[in-house]
GURONU-561130 format. One record per residue (C-alpha): residue in one letter; chain; x, y, z. Coordinates in steps of 0.001 Angstrom, whole numbers, plus 524288, in hexadecimal, padded with zeros to 5 digits. Layout:
REM GURONU-561130
residuo / cadena / px / py / pz
A / A / X / Y / Z $
...
END
This chain:
REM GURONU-561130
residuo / cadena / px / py / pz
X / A / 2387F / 3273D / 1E273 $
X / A / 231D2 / 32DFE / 1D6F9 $
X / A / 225BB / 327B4 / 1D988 $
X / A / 22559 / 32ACF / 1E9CD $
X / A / 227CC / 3393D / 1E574 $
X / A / 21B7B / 33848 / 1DC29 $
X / A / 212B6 / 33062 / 1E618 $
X / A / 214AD / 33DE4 / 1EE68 $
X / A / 2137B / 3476F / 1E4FE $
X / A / 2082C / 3410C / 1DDC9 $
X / A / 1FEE8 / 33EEC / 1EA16 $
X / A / 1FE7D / 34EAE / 1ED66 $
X / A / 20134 / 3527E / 1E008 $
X / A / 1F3C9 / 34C14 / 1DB88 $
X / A / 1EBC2 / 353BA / 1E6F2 $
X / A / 1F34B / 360A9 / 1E3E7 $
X / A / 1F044 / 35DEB / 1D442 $
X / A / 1DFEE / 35C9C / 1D92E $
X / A / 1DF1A / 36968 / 1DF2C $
X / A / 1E3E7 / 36E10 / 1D487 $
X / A / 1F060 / 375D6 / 1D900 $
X / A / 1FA46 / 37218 / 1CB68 $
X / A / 2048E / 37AAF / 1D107 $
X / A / 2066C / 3740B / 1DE96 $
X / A / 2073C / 36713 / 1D79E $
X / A / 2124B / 36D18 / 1CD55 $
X / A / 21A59 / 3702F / 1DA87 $
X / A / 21853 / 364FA / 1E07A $
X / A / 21EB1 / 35CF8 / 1D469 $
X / A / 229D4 / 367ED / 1D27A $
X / A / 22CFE / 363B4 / 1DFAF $
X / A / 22BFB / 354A7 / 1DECE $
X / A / 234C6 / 35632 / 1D0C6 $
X / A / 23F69 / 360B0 / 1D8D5 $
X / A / 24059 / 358DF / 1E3E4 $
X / A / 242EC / 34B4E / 1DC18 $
X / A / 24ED1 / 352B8 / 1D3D1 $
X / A / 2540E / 356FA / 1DFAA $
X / A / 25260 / 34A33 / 1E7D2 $
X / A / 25C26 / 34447 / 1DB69 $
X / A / 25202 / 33C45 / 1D33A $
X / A / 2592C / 3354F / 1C7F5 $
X / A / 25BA1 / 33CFC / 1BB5A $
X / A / 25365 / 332BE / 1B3D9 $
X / A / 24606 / 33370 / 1BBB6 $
X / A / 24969 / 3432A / 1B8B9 $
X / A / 24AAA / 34238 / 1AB6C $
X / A / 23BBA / 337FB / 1AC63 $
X / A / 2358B / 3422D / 1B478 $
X / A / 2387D / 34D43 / 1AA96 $
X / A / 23340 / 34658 / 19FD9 $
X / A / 2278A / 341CF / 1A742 $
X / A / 22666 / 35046 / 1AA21 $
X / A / 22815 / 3548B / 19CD1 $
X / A / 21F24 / 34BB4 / 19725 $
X / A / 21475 / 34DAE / 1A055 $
X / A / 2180A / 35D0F / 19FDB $
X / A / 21582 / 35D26 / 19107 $
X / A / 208FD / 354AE / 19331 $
X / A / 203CC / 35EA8 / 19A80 $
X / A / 20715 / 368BC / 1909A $
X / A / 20145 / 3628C / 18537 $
X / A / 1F4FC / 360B6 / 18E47 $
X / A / 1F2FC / 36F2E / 191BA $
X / A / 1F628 / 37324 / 183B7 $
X / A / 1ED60 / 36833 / 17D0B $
X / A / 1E4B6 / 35F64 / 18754 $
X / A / 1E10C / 36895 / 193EF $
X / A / 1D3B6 / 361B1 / 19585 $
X / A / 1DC09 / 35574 / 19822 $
X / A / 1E3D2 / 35B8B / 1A350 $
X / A / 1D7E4 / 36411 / 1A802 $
X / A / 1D2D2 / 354FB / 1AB2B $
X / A / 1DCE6 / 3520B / 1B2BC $
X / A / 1DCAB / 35DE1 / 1BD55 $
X / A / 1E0CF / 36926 / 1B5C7 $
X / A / 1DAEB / 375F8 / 1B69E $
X / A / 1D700 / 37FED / 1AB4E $
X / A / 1DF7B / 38B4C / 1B339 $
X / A / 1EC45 / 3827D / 1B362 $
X / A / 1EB38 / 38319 / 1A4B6 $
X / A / 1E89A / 391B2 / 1A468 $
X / A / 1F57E / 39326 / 1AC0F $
X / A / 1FC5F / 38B20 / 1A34C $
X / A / 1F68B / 392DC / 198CB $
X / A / 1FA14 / 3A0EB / 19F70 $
X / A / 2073B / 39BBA / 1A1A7 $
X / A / 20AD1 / 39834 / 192F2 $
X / A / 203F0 / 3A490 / 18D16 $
X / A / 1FC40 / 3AE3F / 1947A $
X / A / 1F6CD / 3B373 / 18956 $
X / A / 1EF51 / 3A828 / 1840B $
X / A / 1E5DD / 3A5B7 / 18E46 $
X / A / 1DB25 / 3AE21 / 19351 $
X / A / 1DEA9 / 3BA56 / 19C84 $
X / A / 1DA3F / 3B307 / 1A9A6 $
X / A / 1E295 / 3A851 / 1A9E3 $
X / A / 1EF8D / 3B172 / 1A6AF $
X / A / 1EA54 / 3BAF8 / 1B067 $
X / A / 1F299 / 3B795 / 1BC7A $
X / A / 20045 / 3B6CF / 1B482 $
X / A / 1FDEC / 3C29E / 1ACEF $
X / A / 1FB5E / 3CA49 / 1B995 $
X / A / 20474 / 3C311 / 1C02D $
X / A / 20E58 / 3C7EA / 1B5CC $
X / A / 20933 / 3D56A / 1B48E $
X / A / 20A24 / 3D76B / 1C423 $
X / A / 218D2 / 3D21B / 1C3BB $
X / A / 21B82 / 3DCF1 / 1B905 $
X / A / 21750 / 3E735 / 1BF7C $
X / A / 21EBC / 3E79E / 1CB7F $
X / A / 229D6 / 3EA21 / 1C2EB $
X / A / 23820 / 3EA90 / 1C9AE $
X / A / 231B5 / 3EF1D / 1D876 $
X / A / 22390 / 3EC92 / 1D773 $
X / A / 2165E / 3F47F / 1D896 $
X / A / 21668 / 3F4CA / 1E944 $
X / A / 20A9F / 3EC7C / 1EF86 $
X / A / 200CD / 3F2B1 / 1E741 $
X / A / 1FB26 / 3E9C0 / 1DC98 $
X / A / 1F9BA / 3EDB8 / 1CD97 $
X / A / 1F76D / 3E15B / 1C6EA $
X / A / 1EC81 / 3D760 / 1CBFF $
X / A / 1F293 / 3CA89 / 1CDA3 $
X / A / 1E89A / 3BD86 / 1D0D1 $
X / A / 1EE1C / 3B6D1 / 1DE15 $
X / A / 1F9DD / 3BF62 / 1DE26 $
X / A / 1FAA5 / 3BA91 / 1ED6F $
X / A / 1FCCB / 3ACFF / 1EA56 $
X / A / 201D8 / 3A8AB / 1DD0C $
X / A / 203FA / 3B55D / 1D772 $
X / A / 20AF9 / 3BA81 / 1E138 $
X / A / 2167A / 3BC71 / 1DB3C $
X / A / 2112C / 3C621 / 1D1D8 $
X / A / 20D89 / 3CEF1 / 1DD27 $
X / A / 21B1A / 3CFA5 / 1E1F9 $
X / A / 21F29 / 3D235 / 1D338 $
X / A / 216F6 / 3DF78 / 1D350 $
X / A / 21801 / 3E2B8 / 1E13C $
X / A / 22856 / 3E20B / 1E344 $
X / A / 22AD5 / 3E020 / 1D3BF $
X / A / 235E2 / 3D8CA / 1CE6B $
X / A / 23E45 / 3DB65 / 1DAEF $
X / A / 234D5 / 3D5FD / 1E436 $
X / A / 233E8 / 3C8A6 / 1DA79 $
X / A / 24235 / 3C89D / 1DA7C $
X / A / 24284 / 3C9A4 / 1E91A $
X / A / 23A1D / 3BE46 / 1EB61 $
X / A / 241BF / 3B5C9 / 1E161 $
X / A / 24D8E / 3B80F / 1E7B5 $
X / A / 24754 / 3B63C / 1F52A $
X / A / 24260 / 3A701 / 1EF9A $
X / A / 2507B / 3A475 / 1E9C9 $
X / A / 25544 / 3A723 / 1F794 $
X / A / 24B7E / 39CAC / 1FC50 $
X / A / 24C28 / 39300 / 1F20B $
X / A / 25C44 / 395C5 / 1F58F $
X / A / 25900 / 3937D / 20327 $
X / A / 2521B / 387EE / 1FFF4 $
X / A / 25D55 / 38008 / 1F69C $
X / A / 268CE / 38413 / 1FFFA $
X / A / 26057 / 37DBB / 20D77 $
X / A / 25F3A / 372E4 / 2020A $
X / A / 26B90 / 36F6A / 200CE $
X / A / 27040 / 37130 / 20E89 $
X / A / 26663 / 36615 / 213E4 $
X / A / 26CA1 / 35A73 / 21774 $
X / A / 26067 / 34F5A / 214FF $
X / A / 25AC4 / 34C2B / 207DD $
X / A / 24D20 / 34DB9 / 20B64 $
X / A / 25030 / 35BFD / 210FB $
X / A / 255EB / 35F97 / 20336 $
X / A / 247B0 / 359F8 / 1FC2B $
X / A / 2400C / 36116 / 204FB $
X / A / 2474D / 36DB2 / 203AC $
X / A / 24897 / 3693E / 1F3C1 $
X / A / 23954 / 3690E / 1F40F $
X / A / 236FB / 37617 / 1FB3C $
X / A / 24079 / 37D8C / 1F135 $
X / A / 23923 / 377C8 / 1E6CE $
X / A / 22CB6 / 37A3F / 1EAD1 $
X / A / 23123 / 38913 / 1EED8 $
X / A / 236EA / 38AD3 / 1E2CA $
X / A / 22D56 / 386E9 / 1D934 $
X / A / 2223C / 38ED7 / 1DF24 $
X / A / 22A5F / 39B03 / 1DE50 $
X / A / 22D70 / 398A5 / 1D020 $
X / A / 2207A / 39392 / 1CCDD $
X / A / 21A06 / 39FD9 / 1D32D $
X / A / 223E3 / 3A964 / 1CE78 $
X / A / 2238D / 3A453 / 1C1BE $
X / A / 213F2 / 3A39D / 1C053 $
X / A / 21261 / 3B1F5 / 1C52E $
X / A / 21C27 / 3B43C / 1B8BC $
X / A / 216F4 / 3AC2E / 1B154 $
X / A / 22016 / 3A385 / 1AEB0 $
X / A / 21856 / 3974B / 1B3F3 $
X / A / 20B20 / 392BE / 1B3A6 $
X / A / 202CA / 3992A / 1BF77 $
X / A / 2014C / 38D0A / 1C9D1 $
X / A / 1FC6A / 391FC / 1D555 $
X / A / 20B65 / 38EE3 / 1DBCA $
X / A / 20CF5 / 39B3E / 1E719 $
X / A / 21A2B / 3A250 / 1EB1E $
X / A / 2209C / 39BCB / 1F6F6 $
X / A / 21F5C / 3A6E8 / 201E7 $
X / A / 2176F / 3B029 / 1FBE6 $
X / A / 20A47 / 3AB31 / 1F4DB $
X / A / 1FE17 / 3AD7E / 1FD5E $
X / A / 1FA31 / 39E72 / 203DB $
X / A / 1FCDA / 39A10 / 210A3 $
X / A / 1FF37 / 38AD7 / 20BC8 $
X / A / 20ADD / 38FDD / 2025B $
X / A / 20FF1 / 39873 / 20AD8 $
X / A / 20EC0 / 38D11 / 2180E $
X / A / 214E0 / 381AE / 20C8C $
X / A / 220AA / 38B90 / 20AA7 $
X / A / 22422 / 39042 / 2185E $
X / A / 2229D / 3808B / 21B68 $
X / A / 22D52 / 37E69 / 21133 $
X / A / 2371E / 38790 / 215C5 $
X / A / 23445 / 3834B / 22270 $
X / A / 238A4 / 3761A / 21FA3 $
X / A / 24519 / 37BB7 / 217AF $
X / A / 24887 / 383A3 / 2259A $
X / A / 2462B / 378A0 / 22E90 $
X / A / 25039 / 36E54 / 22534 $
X / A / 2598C / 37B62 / 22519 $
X / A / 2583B / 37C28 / 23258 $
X / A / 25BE2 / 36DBF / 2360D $
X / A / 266BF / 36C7D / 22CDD $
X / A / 26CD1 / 376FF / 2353B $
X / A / 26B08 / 3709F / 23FF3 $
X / A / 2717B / 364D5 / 23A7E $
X / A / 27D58 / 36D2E / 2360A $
X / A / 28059 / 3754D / 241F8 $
X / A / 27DA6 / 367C9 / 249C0 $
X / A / 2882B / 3618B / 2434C $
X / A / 2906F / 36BA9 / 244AB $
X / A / 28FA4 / 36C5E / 25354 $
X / A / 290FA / 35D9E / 253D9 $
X / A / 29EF7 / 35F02 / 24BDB $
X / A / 2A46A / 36B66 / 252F9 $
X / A / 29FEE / 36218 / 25F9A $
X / A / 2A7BC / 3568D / 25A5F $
X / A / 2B1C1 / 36104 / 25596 $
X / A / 2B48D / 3649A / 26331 $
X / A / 2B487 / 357AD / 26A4E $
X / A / 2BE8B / 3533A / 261DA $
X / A / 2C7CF / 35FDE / 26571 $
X / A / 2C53D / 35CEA / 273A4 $
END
């Protein structure tokens, strides 16, 4: 099974890799990796994939840290490394490449509890797509971010209960797979505007600027309606069918 799930991912992951878009490829194999745990893969070929993990993980580091020129070969770009850079300390790398974060930062702090109102103070780069968290950090403050936390728990709520009320297997992957991928661009993108997380490019579902994002994530909860909406059916079928039976037998 392992290695049909890796023919699939490999194929797209190697075009997506080429372009180069890093943070497209990390979702696509936090999906594959959610989607095997929940579809019940033995505790053993767990236990082998975190050490493969691991081990490859700390390759990696010991590359960037020591060896870049090696991994610069192999596809990797000199801004991936100033990310990685920003992200473990700001400080020690030149004021361009921090640029983003800091302002990203500084624009979160100044909304404050309500925010500054539609009328920008700090300069944020492509605070309509990435960074667009920021700008609803200083225009609605820390009670607009709480808002729209709250409003993506109710939707990543919505999400696990449909879940768990499907009846097929395959309608509980596919729903697995959308929560996943919902869920880890809203903490990747919250987190990055914070930073907490390397900047990857990853947008906020709903409300980044880009009509493919937006179309992907509509598409998504259009599929989650349209299983909602036939289990239902199923149900209140059912139903009829035993209060029919129900009253046959009385008669």
């Amino acid at each position: 099974m392992i290695g049909k799930v890796l023919g699939v991912l490999i194929i797209p992951l190697i075009f997506i890799l080429k372009q180069p878009d890093l943070g497209t490829a990390i979702v696509f194999i936090i999906i594959t990796c959610g989607m095997l745990f929940i579809g019940g893969i033995s505790k053993k070929i767990i236990a082998l994939a975190i050490l493969i993990g691991g081990t490859i993980l700390g390759l990696f580091a010991y590359l960037v840290i020591f060896n870049r020129g090696l991994l610069l070969k192999i596809g990797f770009e000199n801004y991936q490394f100033k990310r990685i850079d920003t992200w473990f300390d700001g400080s020690a790398v030149d004021a361009d490449s921090a640029f983003n974060v800091e302002q990203a930062v500084k624009a979160i702090g100044s909304g404050g509890y309500f925010g500054n109102g539609f009328e920008s103070q700090v300069y944020v780069p492509e605070r309509h797509t990435d960074f667009i968290f920021s700008m609803i950090g200083e225009t609605t403050g820390m009670i607009g971010c709480a808002i729209l936390i709250i409003v993506y728990f109710f939707l990543m709520y919505y999400l696990i209960r449909t879940c768990f009320m499907t009846k097929t297997l395959y309608h509980t992957y596919v729903i697995s797979g959308i929560l996943i991928l919902m869920s880890f661009h809203m903490f990747q993108n919250i987190a990055m505007n914070i930073g907490l997380m390397p900047v990857t490019g990853i947008p906020l579902p709903f409300i980044s600027y880009g009509g493919s994002s937006i179309l992907a994530n509509m598409l998504s909860l259009g599929i989650v309606l349209a299983i909602q909406k036939n289990h239902y059916e199923s149900v209140f079928g059912k139903k009829r069918q035993y209060e029919e039976m129900a009253t046959n037998f009385e008669e």
